[in-house]
KEBA-329567 format. One line per 3 residues: number of its first residue (from 1); for each residue x, y, z of N, C-alpha, C. Coordinates in steps of 0.05 Angstrom, whole numbers, plus 5000, padded with zeros to 4 digits. Layout:
NUM) X Y Z X Y Z X Y Z | ... .
***
This chain:
1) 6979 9307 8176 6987 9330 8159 7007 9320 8138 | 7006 9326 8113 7027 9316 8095 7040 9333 8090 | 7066 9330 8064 7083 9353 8060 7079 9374 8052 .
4) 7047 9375 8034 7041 9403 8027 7033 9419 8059 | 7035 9411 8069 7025 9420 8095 6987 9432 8094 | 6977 9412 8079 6948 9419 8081 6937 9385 8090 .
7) 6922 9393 8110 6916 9362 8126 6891 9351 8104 | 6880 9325 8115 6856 9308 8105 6829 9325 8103 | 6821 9316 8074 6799 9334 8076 6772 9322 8090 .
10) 6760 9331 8107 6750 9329 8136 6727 9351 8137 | 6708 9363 8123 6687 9371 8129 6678 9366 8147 | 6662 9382 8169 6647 9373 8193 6617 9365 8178 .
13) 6609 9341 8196 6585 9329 8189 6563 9345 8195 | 6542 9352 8173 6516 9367 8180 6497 9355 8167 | 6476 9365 8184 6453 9360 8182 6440 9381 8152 .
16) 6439 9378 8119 6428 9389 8104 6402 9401 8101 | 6392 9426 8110 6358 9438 8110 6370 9461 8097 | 6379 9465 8081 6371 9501 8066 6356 9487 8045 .
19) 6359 9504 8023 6345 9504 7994 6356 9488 7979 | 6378 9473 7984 6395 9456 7963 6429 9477 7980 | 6442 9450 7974 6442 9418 7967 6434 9401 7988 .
22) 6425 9381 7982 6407 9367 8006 6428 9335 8004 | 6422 9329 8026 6430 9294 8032 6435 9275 8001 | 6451 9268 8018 6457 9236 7988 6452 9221 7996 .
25) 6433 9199 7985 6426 9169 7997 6452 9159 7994 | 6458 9135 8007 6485 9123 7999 6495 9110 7974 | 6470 9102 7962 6469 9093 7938 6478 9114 7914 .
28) 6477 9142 7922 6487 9156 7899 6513 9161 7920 | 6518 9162 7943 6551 9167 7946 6568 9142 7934 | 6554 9116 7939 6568 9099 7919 6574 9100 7889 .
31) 6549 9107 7878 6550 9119 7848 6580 9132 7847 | 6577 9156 7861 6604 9165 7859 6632 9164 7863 | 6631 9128 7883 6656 9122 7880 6668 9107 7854 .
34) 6644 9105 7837 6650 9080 7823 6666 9085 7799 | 6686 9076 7792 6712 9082 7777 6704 9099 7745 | 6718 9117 7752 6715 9131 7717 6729 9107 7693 .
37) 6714 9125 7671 6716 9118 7644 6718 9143 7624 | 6723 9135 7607 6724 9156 7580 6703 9170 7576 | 6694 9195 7570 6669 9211 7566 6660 9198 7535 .
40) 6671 9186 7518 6668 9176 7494 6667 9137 7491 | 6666 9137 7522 6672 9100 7515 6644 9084 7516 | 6645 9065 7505 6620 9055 7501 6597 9051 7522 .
43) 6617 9045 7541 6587 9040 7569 6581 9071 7578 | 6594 9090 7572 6589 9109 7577 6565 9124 7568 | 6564 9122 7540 6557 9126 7519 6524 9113 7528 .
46) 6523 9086 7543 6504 9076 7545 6488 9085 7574 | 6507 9092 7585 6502 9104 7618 6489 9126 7611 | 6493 9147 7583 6486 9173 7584 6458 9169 7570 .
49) 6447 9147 7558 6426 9148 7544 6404 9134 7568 | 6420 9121 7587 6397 9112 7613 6389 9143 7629 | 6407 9158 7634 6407 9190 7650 6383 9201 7632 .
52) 6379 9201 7613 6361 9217 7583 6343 9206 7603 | 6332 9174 7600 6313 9169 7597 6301 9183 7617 | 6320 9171 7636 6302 9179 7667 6301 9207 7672 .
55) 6306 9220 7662 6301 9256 7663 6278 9254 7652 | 6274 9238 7629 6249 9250 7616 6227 9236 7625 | 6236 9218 7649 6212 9204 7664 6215 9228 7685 .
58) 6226 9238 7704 6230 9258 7718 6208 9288 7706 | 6216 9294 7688 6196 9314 7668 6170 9305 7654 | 6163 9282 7656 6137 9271 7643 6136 9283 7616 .
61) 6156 9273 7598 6160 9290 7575 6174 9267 7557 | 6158 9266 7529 6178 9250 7506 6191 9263 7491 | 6203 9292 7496 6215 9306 7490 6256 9294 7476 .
64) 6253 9297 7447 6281 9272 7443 6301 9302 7456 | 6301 9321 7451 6318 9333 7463 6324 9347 7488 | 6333 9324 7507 6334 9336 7534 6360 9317 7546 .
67) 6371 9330 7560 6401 9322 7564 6403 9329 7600 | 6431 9330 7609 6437 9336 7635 6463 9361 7629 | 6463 9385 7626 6490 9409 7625 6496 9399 7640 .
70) 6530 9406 7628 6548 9408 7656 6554 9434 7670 | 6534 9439 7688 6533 9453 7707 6510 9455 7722 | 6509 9480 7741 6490 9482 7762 6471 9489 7746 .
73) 6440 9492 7768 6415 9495 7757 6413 9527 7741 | 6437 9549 7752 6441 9576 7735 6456 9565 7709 | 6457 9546 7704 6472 9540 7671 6449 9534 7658 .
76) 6431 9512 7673 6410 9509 7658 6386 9520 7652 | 6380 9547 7667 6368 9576 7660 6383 9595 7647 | 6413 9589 7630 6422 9610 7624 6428 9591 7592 .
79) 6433 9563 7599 6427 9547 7563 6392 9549 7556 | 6373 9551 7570 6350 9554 7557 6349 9583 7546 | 6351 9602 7558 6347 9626 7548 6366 9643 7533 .
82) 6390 9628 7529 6413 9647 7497 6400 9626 7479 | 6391 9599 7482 6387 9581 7458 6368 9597 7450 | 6351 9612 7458 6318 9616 7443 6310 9642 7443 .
85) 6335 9657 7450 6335 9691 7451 6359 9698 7438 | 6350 9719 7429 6379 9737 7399 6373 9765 7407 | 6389 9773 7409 6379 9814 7394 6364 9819 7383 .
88) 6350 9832 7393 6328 9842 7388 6295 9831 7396 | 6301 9799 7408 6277 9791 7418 6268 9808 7433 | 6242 9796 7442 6228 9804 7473 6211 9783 7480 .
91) 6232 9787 7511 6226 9770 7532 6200 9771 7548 | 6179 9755 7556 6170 9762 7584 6171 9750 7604 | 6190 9761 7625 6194 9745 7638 6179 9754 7667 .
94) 6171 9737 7683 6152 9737 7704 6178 9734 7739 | 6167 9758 7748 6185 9761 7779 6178 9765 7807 | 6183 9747 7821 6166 9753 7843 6183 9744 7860 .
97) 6213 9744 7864 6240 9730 7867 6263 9737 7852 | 6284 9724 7876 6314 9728 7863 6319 9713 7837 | 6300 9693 7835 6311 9671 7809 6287 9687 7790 .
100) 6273 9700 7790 6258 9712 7771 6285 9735 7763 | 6287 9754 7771 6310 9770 7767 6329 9758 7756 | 6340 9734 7760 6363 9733 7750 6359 9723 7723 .
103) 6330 9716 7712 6319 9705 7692 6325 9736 7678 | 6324 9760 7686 6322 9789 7668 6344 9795 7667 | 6366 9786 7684 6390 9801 7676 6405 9780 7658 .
106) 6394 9754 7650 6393 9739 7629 6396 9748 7605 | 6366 9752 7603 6360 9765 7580 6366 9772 7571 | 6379 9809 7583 6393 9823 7575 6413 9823 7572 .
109) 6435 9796 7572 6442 9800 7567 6452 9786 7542 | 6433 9773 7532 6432 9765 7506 6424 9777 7482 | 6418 9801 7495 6419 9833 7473 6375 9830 7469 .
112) 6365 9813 7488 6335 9823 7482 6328 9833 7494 | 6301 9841 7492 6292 9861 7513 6278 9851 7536 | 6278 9854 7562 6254 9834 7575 6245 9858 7593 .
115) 6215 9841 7580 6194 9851 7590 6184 9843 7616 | 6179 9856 7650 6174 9846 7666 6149 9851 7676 | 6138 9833 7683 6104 9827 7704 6125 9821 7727 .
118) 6111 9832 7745 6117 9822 7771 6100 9828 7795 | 6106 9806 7813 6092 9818 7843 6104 9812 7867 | 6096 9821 7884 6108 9820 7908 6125 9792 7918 .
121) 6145 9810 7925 6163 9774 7943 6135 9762 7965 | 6132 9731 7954 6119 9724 7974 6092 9710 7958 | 6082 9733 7938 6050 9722 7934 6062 9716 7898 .
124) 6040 9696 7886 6041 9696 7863 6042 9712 7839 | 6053 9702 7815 6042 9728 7793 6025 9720 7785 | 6006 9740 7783 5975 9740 7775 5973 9736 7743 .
127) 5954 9717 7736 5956 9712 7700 5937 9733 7685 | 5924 9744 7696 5923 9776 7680 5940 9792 7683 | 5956 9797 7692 5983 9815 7683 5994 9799 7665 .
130) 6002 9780 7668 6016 9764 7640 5994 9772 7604 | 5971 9758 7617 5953 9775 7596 5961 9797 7581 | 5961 9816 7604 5961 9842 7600 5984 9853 7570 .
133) 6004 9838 7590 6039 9845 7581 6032 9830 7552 | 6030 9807 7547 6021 9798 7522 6004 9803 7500 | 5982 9830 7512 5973 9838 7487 5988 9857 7475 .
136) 6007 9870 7480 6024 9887 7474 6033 9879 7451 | 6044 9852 7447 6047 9839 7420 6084 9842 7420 | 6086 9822 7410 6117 9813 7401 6134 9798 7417 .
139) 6127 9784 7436 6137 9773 7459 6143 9745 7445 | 6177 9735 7448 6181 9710 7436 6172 9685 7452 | 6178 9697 7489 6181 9673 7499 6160 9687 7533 .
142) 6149 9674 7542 6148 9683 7574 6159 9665 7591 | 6170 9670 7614 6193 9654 7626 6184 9656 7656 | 6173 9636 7678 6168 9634 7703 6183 9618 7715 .
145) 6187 9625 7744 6190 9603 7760 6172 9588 7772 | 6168 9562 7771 6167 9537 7786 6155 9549 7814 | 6178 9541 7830 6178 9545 7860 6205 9564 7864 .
148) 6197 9596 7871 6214 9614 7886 6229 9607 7894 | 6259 9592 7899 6278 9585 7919 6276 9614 7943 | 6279 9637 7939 6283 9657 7952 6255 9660 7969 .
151) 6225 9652 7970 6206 9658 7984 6190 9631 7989 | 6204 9614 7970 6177 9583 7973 6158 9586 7967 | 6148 9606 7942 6128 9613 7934 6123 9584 7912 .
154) 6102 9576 7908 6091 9553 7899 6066 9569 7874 | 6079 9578 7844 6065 9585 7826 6057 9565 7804 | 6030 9567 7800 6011 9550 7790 6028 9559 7760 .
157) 6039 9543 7738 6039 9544 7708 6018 9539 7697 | 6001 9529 7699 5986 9525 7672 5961 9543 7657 | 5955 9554 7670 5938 9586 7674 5956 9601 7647 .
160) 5980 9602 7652 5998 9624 7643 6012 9615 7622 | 6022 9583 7616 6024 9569 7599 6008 9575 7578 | 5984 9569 7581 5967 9576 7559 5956 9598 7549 .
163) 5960 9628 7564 5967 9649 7554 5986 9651 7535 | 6015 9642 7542 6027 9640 7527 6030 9617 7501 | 6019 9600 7496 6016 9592 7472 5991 9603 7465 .
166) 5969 9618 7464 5946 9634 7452 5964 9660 7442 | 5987 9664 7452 5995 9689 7437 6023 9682 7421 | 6024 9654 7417 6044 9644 7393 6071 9652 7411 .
169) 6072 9648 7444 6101 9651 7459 6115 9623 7470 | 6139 9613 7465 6145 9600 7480 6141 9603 7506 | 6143 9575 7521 6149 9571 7557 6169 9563 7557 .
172) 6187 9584 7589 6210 9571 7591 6200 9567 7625 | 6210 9543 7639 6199 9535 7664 6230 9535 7680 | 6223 9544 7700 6247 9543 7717 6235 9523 7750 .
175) 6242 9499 7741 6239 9478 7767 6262 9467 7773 | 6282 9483 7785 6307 9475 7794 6302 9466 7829 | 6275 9493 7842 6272 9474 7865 6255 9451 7867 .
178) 6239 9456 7847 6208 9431 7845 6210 9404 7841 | 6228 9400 7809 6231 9372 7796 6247 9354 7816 | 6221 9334 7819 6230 9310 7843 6214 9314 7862 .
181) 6198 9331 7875 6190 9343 7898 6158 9348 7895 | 6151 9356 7877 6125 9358 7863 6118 9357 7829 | 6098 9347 7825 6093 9337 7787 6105 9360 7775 .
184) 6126 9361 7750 6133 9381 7731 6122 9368 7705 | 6096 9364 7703 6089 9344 7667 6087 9370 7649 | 6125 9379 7639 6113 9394 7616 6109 9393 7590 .
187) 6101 9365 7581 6085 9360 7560 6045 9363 7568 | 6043 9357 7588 6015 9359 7600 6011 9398 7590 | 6025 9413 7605 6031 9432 7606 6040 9454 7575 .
190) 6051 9441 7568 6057 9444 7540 6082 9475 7541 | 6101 9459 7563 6115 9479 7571 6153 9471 7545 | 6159 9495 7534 6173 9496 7510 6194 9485 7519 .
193) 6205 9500 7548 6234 9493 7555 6232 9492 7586 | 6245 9469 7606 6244 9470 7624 6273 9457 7626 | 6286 9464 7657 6315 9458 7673 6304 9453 7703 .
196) 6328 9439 7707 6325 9442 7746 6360 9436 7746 | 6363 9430 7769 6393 9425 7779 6391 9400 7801 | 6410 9390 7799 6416 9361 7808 6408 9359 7841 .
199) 6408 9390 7857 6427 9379 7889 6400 9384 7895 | 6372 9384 7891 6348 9394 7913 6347 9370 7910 | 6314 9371 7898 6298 9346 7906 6297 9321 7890 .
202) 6312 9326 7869 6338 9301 7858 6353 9284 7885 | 6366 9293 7895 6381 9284 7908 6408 9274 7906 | 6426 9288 7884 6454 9287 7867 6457 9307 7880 .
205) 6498 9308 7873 6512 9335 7884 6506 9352 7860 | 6508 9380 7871 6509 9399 7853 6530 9387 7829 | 6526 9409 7811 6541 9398 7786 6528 9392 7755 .
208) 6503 9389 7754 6495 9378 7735 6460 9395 7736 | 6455 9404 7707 6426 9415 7695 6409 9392 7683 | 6390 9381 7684 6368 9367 7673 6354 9395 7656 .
211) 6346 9389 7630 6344 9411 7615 6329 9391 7591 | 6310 9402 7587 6286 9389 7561 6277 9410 7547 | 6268 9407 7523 6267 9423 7496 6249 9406 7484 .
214) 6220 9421 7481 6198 9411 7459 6205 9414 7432 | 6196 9404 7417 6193 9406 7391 6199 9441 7373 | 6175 9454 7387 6179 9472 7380 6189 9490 7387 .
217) 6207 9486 7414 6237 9494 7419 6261 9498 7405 | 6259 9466 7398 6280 9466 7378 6279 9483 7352 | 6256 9488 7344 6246 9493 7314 6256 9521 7317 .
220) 6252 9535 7335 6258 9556 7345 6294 9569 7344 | 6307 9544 7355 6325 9549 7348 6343 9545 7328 | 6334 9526 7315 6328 9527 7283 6328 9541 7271 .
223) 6308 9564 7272 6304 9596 7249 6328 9615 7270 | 6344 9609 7292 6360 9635 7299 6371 9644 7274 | 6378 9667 7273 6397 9689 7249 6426 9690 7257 .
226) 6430 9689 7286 6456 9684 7287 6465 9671 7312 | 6490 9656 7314 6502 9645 7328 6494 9636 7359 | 6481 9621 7375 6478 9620 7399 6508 9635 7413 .
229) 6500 9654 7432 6509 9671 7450 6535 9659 7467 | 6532 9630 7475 6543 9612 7486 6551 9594 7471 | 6578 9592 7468 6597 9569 7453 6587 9542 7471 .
232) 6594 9535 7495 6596 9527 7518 6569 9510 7518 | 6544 9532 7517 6515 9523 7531 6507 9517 7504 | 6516 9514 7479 6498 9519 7441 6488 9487 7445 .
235) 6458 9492 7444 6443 9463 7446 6448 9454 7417 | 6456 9465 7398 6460 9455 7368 6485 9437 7371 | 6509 9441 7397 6527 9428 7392 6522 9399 7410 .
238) 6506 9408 7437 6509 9391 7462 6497 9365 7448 | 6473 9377 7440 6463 9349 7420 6473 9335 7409 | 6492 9347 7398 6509 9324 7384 6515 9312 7401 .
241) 6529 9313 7426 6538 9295 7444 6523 9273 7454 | 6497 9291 7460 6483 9276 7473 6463 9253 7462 | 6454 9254 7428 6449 9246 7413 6468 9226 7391 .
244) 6450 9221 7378 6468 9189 7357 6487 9195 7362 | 6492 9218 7343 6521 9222 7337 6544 9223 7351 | 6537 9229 7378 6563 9225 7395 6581 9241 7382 .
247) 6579 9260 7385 6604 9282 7366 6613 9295 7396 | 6641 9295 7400 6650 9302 7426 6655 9345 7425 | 6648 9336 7443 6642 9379 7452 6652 9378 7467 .
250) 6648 9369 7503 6671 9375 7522 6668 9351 7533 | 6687 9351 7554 6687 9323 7577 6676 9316 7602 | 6645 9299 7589 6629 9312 7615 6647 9300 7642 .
253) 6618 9317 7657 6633 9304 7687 6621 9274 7699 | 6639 9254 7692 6620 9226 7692 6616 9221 7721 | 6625 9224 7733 6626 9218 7761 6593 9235 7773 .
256) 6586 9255 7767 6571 9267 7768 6546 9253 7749 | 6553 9245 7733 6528 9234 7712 6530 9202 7721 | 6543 9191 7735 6529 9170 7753 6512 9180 7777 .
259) 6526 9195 7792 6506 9200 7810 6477 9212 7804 | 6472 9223 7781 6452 9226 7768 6433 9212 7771 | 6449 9196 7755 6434 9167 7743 6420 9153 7768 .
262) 6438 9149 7784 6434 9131 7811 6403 9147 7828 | 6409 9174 7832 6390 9183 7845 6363 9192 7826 | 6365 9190 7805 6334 9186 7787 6320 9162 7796 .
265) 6344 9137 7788 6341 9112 7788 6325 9112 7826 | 6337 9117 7840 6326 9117 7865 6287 9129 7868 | 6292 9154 7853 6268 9173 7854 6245 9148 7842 .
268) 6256 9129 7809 6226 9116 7802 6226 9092 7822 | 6249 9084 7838 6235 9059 7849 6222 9070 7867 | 6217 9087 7881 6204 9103 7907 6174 9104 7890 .
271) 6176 9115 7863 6155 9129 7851 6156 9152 7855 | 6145 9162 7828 6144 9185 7833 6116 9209 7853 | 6095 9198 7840 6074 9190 7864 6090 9195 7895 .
274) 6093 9170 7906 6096 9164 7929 6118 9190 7934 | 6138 9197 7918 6154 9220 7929 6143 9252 7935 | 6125 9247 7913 6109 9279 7916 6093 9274 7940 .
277) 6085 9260 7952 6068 9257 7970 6087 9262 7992 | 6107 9243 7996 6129 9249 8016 6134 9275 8031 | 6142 9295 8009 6150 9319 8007 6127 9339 8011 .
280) 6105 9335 8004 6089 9352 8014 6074 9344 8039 | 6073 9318 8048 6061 9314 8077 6086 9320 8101 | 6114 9320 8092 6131 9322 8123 6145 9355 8106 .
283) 6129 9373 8092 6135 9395 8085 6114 9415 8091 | 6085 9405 8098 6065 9418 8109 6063 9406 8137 | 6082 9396 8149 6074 9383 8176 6098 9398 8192 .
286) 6135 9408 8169 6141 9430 8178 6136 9449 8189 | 6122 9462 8162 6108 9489 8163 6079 9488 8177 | 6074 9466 8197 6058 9474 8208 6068 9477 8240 .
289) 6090 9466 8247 6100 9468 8264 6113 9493 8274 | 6124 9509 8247 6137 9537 8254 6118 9554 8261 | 6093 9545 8244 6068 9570 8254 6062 9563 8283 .
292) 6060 9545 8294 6055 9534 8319 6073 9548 8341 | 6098 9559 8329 6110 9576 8345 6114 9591 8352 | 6094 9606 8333 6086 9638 8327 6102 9651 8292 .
295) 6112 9634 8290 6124 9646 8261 6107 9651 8240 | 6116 9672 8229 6098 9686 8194 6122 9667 8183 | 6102 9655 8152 6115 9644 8133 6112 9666 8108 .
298) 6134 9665 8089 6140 9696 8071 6119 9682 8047 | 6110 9659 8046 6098 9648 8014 6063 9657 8032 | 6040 9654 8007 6023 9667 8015 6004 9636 8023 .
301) 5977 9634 8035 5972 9613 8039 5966 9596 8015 | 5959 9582 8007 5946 9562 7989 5976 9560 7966 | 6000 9579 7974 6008 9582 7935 6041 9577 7966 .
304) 6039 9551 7977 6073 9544 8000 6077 9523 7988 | 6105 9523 7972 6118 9497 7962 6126 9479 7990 | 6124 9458 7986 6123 9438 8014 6168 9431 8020 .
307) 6173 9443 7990 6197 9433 7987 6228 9459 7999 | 6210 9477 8004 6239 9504 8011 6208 9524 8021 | 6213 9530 8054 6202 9545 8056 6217 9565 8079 .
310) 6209 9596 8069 6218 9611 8072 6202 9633 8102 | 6209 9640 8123 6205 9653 8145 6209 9677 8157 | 6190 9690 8161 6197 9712 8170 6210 9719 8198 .
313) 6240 9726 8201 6249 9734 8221 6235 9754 8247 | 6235 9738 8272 6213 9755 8286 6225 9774 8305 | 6218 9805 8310 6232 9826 8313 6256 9828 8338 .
316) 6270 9830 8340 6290 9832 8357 6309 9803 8354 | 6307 9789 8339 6324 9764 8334 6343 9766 8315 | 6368 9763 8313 6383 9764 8300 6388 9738 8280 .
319) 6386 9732 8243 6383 9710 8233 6407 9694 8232 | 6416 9725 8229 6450 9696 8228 6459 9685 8247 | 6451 9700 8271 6460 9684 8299 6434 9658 8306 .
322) 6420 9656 8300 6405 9636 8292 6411 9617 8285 | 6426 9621 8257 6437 9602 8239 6476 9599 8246 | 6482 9608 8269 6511 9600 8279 6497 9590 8298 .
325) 6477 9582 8322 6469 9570 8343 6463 9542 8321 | 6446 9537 8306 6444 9502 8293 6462 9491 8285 | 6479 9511 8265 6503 9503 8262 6519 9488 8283 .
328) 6520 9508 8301 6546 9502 8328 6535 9478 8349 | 6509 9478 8347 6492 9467 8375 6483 9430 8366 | 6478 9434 8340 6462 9406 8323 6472 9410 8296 .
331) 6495 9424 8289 6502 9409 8268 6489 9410 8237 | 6474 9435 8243 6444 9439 8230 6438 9458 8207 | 6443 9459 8186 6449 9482 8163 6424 9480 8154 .
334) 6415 9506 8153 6390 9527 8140 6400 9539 8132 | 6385 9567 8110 6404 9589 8104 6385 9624 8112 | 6393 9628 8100 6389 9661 8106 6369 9668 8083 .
337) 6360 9697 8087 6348 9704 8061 6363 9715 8040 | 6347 9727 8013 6360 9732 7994 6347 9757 7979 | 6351 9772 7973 6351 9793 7964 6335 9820 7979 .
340) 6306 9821 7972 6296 9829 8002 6290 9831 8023 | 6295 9801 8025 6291 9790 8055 6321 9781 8062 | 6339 9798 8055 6369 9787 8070 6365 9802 8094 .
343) 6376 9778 8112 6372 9785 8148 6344 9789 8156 | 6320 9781 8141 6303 9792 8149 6289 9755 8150 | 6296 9745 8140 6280 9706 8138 6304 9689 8132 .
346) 6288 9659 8144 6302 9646 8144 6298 9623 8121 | 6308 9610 8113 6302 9589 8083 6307 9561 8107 | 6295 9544 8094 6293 9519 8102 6278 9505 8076 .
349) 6293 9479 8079 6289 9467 8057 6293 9433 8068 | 6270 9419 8051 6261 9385 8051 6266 9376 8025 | 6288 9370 8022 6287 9360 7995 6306 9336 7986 .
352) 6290 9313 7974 6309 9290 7961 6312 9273 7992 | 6336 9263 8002 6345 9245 8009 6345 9269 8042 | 6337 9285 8048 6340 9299 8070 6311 9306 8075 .
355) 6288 9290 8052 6263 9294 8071 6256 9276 8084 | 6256 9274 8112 6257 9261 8125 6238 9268 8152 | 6218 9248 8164 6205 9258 8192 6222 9271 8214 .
358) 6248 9241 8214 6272 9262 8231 6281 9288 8237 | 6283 9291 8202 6296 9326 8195 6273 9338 8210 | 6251 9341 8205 6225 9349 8218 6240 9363 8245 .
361) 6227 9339 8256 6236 9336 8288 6257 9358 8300 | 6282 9349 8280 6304 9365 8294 6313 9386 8284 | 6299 9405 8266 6296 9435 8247 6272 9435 8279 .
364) 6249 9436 8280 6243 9449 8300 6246 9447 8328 | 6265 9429 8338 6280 9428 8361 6297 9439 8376 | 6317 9441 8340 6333 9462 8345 6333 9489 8345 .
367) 6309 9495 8325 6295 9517 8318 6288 9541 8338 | 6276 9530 8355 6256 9533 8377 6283 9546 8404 | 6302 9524 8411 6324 9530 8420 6336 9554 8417 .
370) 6355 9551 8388 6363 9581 8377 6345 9609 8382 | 6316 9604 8386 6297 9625 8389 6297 9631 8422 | 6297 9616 8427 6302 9621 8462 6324 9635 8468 .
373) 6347 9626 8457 6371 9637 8466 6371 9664 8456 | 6355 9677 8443 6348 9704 8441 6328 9716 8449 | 6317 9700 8467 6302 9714 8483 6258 9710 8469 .
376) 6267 9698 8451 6237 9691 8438 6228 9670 8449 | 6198 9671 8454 6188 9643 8470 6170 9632 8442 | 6186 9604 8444 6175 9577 8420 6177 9561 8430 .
379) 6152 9551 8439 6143 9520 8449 6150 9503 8429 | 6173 9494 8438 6186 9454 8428 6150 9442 8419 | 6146 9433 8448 6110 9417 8443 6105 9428 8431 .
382) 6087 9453 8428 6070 9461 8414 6074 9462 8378 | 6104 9464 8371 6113 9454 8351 6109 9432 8335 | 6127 9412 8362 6118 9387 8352 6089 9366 8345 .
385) 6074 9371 8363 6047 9370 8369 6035 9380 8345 | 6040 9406 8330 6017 9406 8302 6043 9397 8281 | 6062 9394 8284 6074 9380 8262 6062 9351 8258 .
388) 6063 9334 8284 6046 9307 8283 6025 9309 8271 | 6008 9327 8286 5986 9319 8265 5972 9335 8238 | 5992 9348 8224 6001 9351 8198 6010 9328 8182 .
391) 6029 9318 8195 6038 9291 8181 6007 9272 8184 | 5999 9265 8207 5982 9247 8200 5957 9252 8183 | 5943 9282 8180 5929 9286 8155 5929 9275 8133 .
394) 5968 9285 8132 5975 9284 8108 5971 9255 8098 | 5985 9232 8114 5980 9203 8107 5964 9196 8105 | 5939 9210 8114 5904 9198 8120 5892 9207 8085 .
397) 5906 9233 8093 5901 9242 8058 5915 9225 8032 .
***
């Protein structure tokens, strides 16, 4: 104990499975021991143009304007949408989730209007409703998520992508759980504006937005009439930073933009290939294991992100006491649900440097356990047994 009378900081060691933040290889906890420098000094300067690149190998995108915010993956859904929305736009934004929602109370509050398609927590949005909403006419931008953090819903973009450029709308993509975990090519895609956040399937601490801007993104923000909304998030200024000019705006967080760096750098020597594969063979060898126990999964079949999947709480079980038994018993953090499914599912998440066969193993070990101790019968074997040979599909595949 020292004289402030507050002792060593001493977190208890866990085991990472919610939705983010997930495990650090050691190579990015080293990243982040490695001694600061000036946000303006020359190796810096050179450190920040290696982070570019590899984002925009991360996004399959030659996109010159795409950077890392300083902040979480809600900074970098909240700098895509004041950059490219003013008063009086209209939005369409697509909801089938808490991160869809929070895409509308965005909006609004950048004085446009948003227009919502939506469907049920759980199943996809259908691209004739998007249609639909789009012949109405005047829509600047349509705005989806990726992968649901709140359901593990796994929505197909490119159907809806090209709705929206046949009706002269930007795309704004929200893969804050996806990028790293499964392909985001949104130049393939021809998606306007896409973000994610550092702590999923990156494998960095929270802290930092990966955030890319097409061409005619920019152009876009270009003809605004007035002022970006955000002093803070104004891609007219960050650019400067992040571009030639080096014109200083604020002081990033370098410590954080090594670990960046380090865990991109990690992601291409793996491949990127070889990682999507990763994540979806010991992410469907999960989720084959929970069904094996009797569990409903909340995403619908064919449309389950392999990277955060989400569970239906089975009746008479209490979730949070669930999630204080892994906690307390293995050390073991999952999370809870979120908006309509609070107390009602459980989130679990494979992502980055915490997807692992292990993690496998001991999410339904402990899983199974915690379910007993309330009185639910979940066969350990029978778990493990179609997780195995989920995984081995998957490798055969």
């Amino acid at each position: 104990m020292s004289d402030s009378g507050i002792g060593e900081l001493r977190p208890g060691e866990r085991v990472l499975m919610g939705p983010g933040p997930s495990a650090l290889d050691p190579r990015v906890l080293r990243a982040l021991a490695t001694p600061v420098v000036g946000h303006l000094d020359p190796d810096f300067l050179a450190i920040m143009n290696d982070t570019r690149a590899l984002i925009r190998s991360a996004f399959a995108t030659d996109n010159e304007l795409t950077v890392a915010m300083s902040g979480t993956g809600s900074a970098g859904m909240e700098t895509c949408l004041v950059n490219l929305l003013e008063p009086g736009d209209r939005a369409l934004v697509c909801v089938n989730g808490a991160f869809g929602q929070r895409m509308v109370d965005i909006v609004e509050r950048t004085g446009a209007e948003a227009v919502v398609v939506r469907a049920p927590w759980g199943r996809v949005i259908d691209p004739a409703d998007v249609e639909a909403a789009l012949k109405q006419g005047g829509i600047k931008l349509v705005a989806l998520v990726h992968v649901e953090t709140s359901t593990g819903v796994w929505q197909p973009v490119e159907d809806i992508a090209a709705l929206a450029r046949a009706h002269d709308a930007l795309v704004v993509l929200d893969a804050v759980s996806s990028l790293g975990g499964v392909p985001v090519p949104v130049d393939q895609w021809q998606v306007d504006a896409a973000y994610s956040g550092s702590q999923k399937c990156l494998g960095a601490p929270p802290g930092l937005a990966p955030v890319t801007m097409s061409p005619r993104a920019r152009e876009a923000i270009g003809r605004r009439r007035t002022k970006v909304q955000s002093w803070y998030l104004d891609l007219t200024m960050i650019e400067n930073y992040w571009g030639e000019a080096r014109a200083y705006h604020h002081t990033a967080p370098i410590s954080m933009v090594y670990a960046l760096r380090e865990a991109l750098r990690i992601a291409v020597d793996e491949g990127w290939e070889a990682r999507w594969q990763r994540h979806l063979r010991l992410g469907r060898a999960l989720q084959a294991g929970l069904e094996a126990m009797g569990l409903s999964l909340v995403a619908e079949e064919n449309h389950r992100a392999p990277m955060v999947t989400a569970v239906h709480v089975p009746d008479g079980v209490n979730e949070a006491q669930v999630r204080r038994h892994l906690l307390a018993e293995y050390g073991l953090e999952i999370a809870g649900g979120l908006g309509e499914f609070k107390g009602r599912a459980l989130r679990i998440g494979l992502m980055g440097y915490s997807c692992q066969w292990r993690n496998v193993v001991l999410c339904l070990t402990a899983l199974s356990d915690a379910l007993q101790a309330q009185g639910y019968k979940a066969s350990v074997d029978d778990a493990l047994a179609a997780a195995q040979e989920a995984a081995r599909a998957g490798s055969a595949g």
